[in-house]
N, CA and C atoms of all chains as a GROMACS GRO file, in nm:
protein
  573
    1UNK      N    1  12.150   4.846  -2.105
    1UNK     CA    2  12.182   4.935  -2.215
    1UNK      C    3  12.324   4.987  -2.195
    2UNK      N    4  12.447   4.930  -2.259
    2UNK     CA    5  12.546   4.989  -2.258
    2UNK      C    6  12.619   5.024  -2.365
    3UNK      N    7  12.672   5.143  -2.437
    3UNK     CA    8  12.753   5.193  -2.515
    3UNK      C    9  12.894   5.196  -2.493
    4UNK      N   10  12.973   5.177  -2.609
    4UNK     CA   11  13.121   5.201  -2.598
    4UNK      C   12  13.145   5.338  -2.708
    5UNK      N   13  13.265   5.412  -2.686
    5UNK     CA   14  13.257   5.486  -2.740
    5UNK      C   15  13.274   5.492  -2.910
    6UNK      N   16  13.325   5.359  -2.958
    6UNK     CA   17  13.316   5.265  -3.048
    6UNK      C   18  13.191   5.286  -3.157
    7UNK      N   19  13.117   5.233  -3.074
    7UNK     CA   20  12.969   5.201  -3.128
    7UNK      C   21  12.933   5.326  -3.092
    8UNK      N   22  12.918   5.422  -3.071
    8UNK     CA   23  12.884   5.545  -3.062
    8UNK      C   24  12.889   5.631  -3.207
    9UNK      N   25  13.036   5.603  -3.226
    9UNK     CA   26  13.059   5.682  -3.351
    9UNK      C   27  12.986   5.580  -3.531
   10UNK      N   28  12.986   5.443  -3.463
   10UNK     CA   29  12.957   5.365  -3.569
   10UNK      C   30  12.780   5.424  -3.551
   11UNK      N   31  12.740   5.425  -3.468
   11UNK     CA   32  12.555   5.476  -3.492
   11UNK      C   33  12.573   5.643  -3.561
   12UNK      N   34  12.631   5.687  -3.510
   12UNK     CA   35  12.629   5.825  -3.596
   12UNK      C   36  12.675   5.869  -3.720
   13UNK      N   37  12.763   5.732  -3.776
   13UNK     CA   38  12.800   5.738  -3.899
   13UNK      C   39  12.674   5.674  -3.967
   14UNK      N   40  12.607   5.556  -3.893
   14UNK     CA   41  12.455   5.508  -3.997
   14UNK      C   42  12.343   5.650  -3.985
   15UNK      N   43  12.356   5.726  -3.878
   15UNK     CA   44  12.259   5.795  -3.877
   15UNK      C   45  12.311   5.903  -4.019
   16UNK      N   46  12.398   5.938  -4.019
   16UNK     CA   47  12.443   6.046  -4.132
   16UNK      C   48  12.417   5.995  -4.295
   17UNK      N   49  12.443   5.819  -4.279
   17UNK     CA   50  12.418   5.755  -4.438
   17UNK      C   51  12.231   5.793  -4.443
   18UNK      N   52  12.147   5.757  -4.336
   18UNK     CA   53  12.067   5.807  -4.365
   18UNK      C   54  12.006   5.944  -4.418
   19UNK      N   55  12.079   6.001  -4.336
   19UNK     CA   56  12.031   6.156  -4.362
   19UNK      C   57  12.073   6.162  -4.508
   20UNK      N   58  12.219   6.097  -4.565
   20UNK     CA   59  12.219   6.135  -4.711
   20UNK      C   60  12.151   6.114  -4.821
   21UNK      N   61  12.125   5.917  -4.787
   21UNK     CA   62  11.999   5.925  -4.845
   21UNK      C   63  11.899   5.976  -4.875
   22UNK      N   64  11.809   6.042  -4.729
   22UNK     CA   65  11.713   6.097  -4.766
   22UNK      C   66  11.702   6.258  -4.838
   23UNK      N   67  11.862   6.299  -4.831
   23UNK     CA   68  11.872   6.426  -4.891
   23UNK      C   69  11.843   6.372  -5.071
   24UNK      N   70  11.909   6.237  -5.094
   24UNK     CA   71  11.897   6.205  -5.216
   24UNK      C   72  11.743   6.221  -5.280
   25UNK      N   73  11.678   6.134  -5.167
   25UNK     CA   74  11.562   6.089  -5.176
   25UNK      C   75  11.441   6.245  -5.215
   26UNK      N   76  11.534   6.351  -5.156
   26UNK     CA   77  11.443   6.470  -5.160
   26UNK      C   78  11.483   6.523  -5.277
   27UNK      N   79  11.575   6.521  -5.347
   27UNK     CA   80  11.667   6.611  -5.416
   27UNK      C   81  11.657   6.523  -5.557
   28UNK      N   82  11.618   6.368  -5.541
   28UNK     CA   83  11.627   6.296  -5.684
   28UNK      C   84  11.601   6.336  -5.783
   29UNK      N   85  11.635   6.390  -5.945
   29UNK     CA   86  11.518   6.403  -5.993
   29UNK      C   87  11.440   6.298  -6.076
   30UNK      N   88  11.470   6.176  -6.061
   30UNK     CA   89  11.335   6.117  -6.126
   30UNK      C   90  11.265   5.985  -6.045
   31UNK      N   91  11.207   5.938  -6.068
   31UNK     CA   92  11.155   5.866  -5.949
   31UNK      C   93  11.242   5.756  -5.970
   32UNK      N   94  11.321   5.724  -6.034
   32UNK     CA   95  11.413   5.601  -6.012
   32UNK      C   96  11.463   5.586  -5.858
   33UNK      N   97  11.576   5.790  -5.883
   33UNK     CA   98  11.625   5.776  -5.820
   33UNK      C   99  11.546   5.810  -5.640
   34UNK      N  100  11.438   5.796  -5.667
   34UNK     CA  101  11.410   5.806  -5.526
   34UNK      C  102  11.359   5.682  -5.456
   35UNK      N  103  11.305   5.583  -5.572
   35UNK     CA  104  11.304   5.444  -5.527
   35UNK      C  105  11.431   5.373  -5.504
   36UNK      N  106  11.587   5.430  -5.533
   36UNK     CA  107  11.702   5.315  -5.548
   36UNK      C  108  11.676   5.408  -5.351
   37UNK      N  109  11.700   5.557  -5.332
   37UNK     CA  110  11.718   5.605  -5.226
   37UNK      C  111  11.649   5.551  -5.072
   38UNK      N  112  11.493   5.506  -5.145
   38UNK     CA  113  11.432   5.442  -5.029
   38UNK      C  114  11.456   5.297  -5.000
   39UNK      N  115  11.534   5.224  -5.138
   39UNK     CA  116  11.572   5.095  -5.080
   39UNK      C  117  11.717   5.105  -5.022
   40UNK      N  118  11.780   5.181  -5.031
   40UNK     CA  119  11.884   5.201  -4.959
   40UNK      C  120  11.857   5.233  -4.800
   41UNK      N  121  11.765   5.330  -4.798
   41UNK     CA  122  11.724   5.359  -4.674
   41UNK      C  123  11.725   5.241  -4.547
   42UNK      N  124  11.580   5.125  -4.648
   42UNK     CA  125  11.585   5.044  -4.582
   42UNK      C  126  11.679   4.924  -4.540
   43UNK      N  127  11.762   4.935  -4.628
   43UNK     CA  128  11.889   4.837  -4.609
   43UNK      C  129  11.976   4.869  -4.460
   44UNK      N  130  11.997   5.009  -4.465
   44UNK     CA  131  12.060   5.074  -4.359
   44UNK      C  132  11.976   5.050  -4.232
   45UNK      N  133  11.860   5.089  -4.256
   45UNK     CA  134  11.758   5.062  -4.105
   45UNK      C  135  11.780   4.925  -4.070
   46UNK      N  136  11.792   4.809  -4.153
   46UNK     CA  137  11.816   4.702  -4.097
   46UNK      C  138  11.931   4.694  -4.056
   47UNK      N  139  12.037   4.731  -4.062
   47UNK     CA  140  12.165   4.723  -3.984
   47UNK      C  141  12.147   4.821  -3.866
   48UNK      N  142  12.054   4.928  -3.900
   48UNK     CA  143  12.007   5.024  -3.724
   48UNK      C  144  11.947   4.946  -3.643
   49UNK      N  145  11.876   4.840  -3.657
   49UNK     CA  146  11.791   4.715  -3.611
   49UNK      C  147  11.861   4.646  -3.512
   50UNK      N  148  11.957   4.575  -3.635
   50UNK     CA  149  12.088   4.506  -3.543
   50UNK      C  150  12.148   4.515  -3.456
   51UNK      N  151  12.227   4.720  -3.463
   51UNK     CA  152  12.298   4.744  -3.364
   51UNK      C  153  12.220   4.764  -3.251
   52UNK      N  154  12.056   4.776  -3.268
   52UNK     CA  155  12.010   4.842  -3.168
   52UNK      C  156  11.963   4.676  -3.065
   53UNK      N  157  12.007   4.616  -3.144
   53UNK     CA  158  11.986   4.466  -3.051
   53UNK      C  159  12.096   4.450  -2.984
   54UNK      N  160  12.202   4.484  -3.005
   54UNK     CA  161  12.343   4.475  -2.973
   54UNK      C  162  12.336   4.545  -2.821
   55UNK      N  163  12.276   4.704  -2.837
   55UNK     CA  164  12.262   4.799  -2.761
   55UNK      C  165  12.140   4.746  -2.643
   56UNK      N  166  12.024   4.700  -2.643
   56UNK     CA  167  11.927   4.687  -2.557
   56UNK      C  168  11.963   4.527  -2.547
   57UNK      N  169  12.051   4.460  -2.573
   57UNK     CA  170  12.082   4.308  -2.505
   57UNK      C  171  11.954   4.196  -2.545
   58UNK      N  172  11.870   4.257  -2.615
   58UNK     CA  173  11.771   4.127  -2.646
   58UNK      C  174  11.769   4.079  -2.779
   59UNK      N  175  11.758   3.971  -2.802
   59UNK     CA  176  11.792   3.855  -2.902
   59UNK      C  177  11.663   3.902  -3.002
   60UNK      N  178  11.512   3.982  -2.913
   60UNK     CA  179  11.401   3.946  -3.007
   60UNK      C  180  11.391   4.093  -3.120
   61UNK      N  181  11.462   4.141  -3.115
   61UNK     CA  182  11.511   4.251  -3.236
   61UNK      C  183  11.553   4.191  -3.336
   62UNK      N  184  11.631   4.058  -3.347
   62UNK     CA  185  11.682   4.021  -3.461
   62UNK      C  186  11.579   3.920  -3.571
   63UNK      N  187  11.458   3.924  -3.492
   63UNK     CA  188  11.352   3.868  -3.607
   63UNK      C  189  11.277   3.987  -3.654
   64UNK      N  190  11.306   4.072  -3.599
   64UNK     CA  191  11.221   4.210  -3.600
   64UNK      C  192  11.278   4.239  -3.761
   65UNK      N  193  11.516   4.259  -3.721
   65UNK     CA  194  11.572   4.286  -3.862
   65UNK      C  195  11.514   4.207  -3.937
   66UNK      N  196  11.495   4.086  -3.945
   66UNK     CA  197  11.464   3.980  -4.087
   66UNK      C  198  11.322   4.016  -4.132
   67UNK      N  199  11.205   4.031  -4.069
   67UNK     CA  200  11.110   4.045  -4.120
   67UNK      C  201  11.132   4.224  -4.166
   68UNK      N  202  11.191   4.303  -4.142
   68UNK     CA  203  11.177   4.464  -4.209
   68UNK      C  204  11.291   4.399  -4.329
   69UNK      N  205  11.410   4.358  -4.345
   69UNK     CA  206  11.445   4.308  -4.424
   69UNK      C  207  11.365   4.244  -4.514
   70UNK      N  208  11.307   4.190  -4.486
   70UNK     CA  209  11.176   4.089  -4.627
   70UNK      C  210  11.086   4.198  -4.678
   71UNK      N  211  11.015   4.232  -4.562
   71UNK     CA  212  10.926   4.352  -4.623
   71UNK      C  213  10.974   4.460  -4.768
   72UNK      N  214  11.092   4.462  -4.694
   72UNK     CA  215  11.143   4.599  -4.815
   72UNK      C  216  11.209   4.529  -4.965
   73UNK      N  217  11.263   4.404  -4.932
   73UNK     CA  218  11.232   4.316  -5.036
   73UNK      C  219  11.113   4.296  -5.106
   74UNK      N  220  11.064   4.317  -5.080
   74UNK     CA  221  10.888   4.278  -5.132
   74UNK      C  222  10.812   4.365  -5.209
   75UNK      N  223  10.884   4.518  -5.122
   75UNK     CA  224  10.837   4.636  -5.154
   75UNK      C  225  10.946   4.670  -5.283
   76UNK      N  226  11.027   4.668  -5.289
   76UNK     CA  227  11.114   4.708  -5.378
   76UNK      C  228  11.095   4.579  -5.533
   77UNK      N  229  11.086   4.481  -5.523
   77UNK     CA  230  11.027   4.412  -5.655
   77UNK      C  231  10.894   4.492  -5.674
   78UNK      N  232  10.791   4.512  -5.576
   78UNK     CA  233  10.670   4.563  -5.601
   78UNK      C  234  10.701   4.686  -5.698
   79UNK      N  235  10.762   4.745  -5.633
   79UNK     CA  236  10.788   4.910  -5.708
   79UNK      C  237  10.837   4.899  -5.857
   80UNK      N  238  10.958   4.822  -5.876
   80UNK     CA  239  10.988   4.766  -6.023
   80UNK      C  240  10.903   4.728  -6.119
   81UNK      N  241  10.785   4.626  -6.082
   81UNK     CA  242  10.697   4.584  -6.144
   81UNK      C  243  10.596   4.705  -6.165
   82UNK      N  244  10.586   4.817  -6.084
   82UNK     CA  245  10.506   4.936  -6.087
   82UNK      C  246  10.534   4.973  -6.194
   83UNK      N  247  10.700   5.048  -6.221
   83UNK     CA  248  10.793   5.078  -6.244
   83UNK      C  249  10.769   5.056  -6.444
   84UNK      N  250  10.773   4.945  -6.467
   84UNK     CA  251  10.773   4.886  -6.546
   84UNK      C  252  10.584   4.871  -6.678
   85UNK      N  253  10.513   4.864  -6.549
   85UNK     CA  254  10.382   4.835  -6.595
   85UNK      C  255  10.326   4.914  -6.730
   86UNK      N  256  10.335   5.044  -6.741
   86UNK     CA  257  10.284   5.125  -6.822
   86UNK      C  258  10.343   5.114  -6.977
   87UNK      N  259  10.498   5.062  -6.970
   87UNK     CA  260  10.556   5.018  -7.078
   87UNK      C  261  10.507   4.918  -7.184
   88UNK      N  262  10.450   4.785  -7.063
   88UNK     CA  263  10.402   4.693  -7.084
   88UNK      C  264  10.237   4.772  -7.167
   89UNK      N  265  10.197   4.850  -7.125
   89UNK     CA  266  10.051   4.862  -7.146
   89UNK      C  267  10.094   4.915  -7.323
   90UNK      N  268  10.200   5.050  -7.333
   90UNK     CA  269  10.184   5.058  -7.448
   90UNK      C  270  10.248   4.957  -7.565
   91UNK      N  271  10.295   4.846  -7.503
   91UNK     CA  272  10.283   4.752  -7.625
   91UNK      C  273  10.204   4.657  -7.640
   92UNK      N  274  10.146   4.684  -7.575
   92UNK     CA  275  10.012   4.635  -7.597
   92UNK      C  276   9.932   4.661  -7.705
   93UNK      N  277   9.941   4.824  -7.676
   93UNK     CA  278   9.804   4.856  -7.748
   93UNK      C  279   9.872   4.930  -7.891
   94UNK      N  280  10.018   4.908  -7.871
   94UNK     CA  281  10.083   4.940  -7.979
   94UNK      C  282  10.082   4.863  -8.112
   95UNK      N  283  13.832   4.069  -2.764
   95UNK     CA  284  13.688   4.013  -2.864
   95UNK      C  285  13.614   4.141  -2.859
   96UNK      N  286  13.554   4.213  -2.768
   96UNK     CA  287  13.442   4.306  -2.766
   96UNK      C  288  13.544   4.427  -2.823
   97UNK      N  289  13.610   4.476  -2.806
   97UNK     CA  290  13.738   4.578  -2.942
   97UNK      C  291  13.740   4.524  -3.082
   98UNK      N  292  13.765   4.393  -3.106
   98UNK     CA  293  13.709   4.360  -3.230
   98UNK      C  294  13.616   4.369  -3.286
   99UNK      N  295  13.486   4.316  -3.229
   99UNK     CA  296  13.375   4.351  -3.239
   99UNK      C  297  13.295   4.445  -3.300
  100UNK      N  298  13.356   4.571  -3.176
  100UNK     CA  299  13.363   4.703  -3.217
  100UNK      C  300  13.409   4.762  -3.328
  101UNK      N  301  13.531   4.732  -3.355
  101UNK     CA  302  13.608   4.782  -3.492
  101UNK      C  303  13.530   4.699  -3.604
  102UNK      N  304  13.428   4.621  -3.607
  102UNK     CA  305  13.362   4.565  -3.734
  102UNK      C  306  13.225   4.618  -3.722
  103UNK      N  307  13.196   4.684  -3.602
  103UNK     CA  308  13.112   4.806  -3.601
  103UNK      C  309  13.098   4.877  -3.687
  104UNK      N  310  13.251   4.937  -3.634
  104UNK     CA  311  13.310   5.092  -3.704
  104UNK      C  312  13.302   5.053  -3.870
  105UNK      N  313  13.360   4.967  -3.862
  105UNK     CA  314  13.407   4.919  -4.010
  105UNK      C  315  13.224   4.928  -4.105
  106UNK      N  316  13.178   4.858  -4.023
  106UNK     CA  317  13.026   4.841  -4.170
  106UNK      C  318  12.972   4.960  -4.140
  107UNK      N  319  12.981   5.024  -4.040
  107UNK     CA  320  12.920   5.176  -4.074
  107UNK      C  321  12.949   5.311  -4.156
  108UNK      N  322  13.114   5.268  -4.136
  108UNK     CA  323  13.231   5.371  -4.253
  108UNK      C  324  13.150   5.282  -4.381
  109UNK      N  325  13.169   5.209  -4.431
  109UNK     CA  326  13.137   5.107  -4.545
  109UNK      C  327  12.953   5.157  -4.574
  110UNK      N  328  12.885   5.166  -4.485
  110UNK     CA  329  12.785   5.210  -4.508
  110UNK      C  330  12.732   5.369  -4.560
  111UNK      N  331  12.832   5.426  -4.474
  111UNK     CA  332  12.835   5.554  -4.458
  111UNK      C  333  12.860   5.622  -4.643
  112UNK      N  334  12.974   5.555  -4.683
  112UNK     CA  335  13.058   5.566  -4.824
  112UNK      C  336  12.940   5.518  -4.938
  113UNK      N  337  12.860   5.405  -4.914
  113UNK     CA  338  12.753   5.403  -5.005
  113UNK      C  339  12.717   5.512  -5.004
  114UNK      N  340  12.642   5.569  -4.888
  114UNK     CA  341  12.520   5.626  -4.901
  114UNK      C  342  12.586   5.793  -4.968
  115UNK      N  343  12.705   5.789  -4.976
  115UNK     CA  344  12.792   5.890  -5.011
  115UNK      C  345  12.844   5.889  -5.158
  116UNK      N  346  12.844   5.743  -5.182
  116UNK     CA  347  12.782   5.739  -5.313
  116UNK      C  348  12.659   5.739  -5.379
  117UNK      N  349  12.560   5.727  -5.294
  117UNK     CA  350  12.453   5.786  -5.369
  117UNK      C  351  12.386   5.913  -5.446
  118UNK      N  352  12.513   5.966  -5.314
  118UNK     CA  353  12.466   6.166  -5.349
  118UNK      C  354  12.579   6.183  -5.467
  119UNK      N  355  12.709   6.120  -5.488
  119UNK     CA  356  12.767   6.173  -5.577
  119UNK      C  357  12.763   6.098  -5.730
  120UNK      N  358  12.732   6.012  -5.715
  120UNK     CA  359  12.718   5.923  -5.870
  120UNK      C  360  12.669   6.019  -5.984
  121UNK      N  361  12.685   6.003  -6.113
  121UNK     CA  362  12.595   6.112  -6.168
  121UNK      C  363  12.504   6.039  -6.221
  122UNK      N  364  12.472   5.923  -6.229
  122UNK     CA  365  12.345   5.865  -6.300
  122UNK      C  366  12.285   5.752  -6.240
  123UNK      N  367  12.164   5.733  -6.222
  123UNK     CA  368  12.094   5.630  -6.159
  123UNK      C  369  12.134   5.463  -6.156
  124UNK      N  370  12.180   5.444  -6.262
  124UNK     CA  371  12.253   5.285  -6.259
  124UNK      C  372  12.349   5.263  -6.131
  125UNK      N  373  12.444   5.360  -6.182
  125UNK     CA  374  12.583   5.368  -6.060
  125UNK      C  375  12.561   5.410  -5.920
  126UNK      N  376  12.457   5.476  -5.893
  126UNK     CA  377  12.380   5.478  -5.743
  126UNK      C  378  12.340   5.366  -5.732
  127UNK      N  379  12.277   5.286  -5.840
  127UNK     CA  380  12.228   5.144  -5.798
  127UNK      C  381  12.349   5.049  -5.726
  128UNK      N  382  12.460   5.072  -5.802
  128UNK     CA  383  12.580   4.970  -5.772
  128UNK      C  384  12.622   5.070  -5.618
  129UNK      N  385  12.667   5.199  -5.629
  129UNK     CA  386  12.681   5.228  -5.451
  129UNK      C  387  12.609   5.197  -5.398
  130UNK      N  388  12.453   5.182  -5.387
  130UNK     CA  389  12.387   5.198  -5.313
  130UNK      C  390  12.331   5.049  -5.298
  131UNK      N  391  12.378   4.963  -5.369
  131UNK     CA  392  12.387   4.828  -5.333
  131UNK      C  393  12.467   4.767  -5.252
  132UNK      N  394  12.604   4.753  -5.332
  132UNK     CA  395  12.708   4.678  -5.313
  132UNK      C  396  12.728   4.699  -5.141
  133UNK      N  397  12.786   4.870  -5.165
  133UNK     CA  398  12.879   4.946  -5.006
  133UNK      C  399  12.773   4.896  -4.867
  134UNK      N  400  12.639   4.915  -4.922
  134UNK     CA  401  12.566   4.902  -4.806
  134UNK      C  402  12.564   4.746  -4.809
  135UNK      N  403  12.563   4.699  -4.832
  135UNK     CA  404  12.539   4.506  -4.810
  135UNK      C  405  12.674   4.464  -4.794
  136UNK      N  406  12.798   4.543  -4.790
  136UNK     CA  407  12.918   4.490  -4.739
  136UNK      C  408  12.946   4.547  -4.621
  137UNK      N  409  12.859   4.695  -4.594
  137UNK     CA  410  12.877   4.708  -4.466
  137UNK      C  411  12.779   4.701  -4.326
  138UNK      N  412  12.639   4.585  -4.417
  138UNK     CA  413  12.538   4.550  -4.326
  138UNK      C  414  12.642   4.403  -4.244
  139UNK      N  415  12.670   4.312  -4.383
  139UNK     CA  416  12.736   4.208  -4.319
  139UNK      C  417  12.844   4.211  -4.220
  140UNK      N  418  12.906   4.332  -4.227
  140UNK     CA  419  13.020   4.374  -4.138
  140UNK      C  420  13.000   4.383  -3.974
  141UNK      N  421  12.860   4.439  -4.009
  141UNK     CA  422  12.799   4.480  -3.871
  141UNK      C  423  12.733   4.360  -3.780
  142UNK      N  424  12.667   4.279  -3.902
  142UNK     CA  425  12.656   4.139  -3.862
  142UNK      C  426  12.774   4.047  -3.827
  143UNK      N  427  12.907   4.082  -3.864
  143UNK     CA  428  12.985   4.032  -3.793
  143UNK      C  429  13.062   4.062  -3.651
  144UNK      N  430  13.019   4.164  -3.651
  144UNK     CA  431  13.089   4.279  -3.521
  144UNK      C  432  12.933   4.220  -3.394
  145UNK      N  433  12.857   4.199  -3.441
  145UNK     CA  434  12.753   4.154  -3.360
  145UNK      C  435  12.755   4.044  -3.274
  146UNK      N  436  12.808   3.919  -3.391
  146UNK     CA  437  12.841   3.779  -3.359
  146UNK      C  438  12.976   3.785  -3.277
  147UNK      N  439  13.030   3.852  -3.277
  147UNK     CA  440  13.149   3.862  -3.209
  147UNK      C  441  13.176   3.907  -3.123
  148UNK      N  442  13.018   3.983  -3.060
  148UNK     CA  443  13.017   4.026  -2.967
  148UNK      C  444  12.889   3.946  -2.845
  149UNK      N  445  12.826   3.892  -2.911
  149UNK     CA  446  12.714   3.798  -2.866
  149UNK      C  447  12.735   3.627  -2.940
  150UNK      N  448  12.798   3.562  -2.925
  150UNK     CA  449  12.829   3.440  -2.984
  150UNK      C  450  12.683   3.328  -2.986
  151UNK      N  451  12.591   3.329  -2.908
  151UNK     CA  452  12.482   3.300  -2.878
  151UNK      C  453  12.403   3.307  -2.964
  152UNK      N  454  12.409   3.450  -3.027
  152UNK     CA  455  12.333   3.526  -3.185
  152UNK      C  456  12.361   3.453  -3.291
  153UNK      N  457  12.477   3.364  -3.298
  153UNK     CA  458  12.533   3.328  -3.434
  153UNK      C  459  12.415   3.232  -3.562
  154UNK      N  460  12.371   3.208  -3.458
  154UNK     CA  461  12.220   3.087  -3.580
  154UNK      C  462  12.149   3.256  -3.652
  155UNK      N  463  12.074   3.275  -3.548
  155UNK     CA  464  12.021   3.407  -3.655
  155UNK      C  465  12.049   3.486  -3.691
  156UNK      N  466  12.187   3.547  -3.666
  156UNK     CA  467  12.298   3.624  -3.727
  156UNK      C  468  12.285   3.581  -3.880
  157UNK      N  469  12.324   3.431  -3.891
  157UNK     CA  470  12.323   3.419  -3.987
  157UNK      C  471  12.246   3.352  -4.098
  158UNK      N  472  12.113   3.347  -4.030
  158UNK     CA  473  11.996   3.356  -4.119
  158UNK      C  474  11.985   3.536  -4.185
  159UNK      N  475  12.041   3.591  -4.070
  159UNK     CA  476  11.992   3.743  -4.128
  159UNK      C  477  12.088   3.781  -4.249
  160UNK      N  478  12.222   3.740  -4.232
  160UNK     CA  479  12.333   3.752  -4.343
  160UNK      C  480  12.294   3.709  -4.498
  161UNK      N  481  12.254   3.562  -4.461
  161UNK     CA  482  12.206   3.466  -4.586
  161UNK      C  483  12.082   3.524  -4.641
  162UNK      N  484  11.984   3.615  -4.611
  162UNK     CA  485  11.882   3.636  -4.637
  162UNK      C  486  11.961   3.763  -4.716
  163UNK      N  487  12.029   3.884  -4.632
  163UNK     CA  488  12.058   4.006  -4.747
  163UNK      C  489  12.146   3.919  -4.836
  164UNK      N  490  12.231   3.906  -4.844
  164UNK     CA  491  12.290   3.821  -4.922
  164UNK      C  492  12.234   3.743  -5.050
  165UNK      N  493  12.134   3.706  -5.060
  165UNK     CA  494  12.076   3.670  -5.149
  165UNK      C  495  11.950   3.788  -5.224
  166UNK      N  496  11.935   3.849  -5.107
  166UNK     CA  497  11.785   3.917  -5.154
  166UNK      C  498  11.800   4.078  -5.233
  167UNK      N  499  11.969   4.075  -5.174
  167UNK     CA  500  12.002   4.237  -5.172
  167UNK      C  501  12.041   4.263  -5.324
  168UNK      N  502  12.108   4.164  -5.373
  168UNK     CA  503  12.140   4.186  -5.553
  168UNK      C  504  12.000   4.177  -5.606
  169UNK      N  505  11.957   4.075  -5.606
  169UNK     CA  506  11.826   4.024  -5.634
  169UNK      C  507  11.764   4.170  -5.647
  170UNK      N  508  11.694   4.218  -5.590
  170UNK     CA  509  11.632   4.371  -5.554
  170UNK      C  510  11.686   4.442  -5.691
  171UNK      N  511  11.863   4.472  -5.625
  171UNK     CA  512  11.911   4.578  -5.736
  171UNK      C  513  11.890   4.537  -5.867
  172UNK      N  514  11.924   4.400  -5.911
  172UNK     CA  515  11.923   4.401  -6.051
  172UNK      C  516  11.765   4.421  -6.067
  173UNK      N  517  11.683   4.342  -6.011
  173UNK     CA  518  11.532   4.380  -6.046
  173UNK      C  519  11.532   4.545  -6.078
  174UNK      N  520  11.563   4.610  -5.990
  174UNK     CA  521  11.537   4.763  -6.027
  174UNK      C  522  11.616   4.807  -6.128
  175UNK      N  523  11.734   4.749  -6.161
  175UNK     CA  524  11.827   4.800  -6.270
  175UNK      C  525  11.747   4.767  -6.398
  176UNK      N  526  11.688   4.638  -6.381
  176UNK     CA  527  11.631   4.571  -6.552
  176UNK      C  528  11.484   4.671  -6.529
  177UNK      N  529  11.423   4.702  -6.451
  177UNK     CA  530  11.296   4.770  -6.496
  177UNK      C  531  11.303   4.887  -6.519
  178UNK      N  532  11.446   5.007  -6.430
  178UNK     CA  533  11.425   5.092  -6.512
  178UNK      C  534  11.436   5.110  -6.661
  179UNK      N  535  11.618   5.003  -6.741
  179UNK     CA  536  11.652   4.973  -6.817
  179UNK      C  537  11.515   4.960  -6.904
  180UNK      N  538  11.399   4.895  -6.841
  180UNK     CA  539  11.302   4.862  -7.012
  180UNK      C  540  11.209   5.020  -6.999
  181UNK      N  541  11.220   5.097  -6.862
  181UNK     CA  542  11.082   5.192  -6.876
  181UNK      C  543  11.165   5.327  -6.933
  182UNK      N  544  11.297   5.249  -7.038
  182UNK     CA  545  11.371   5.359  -7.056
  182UNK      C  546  11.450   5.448  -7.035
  183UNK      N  547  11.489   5.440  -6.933
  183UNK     CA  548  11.601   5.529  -6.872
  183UNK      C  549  11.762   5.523  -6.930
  184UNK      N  550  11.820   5.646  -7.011
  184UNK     CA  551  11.918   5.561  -7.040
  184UNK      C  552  12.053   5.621  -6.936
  185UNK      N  553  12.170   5.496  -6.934
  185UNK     CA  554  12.275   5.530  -6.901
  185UNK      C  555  12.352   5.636  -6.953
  186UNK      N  556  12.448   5.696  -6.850
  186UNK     CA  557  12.494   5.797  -6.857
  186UNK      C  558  12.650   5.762  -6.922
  187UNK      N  559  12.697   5.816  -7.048
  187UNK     CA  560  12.854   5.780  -7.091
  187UNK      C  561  12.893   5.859  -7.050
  188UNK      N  562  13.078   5.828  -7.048
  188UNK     CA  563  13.175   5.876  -7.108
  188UNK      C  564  13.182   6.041  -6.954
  189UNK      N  565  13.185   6.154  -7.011
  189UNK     CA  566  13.206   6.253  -6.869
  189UNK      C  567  13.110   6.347  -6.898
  190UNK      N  568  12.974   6.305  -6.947
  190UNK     CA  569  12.884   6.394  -6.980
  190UNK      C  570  12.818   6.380  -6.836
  191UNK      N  571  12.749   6.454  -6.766
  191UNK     CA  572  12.689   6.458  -6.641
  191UNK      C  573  12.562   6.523  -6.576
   0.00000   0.00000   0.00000
């Protein structure tokens, strides 16, 4: 486990994008914006993933990033299609 | 190499940092979509390059991991842009806020 003072300041600048996010995420007011906030979130955690493979020297973190990367892909079409559904219902019955 | 490296560290985390800094300041949900897309997926890849440049060994799944946001990360946004777009949400003109 070794740090430079480099990468020090680069983790505390991802840790702060998070925190803004989630200020977003608290503060949104409509649920758009708290779904764009949590896919942002996760975009960032996957680059926290990365560095943290960088940081503990093992290679098996970086399937770890790709599969939380897919997941939140998955999750974020899911949410859209959520997102979307009720629209669909009233023309339906419209 | 490992100072370079580093400075593409620094670099996708400033780049990251500025999305997520556009998220809090945008005034309407579309244009958080574009900060909160674009800044962060130019400064994930950044970091993915500061990685490879620091572990050369990494470079195959480095850049499976690149090619994957890269494709998946617009993909996402516009999906969320077109569904709020139909569940109604409208854009914000002009300097109304």
């Amino acid at each position: 486990m070794s740090f430079s003072l480099l990468q020090m300041v680069a983790l505390l600048l991802l840790g702060m994008a998070v925190i803004l996010s989630v200020i977003r995420f608290l503060i949104g007011p409509t649920t758009a914006d708290r779904i764009v906030a949590a896919d942002t979130v996760a975009v960032i955690a996957t680059g926290g993933i990365v560095m943290l493979t960088l940081m503990l020297e093992s290679a098996l973190y970086l399937d770890l990033a790709l599969l939380f990367g897919m997941l939140s892909f998955i999750g974020v079409v899911v949410l859209a299609q959520v997102i979307t559904a009720p629209e669909q219902d009233q023309q339906e019955t419209s | 190499m490992n100072f370079v490296g580093d400075l593409f560290l620094l670099l996708g985390a400033l780049f990251t940092f500025l999305g997520a800094m556009g998220l809090i300041r945008m005034p309407d949900v579309y244009s958080r979509i574009q900060a909160g897309t674009k800044a962060v997926t130019l400064g994930l890849l950044s970091i993915l390059l500061g990685v490879a440049l620091h572990q050369p060994e990494w470079i195959p799944k480095l850049l499976i991991i690149a090619l994957f946001v890269l494709l998946t990360n617009p993909v996402g946004s516009s999906v969320l842009a077109r569904a709020f777009l139909r569940s109604g949400i409208k854009p914000v003109k002009g300097e109304e806020r």
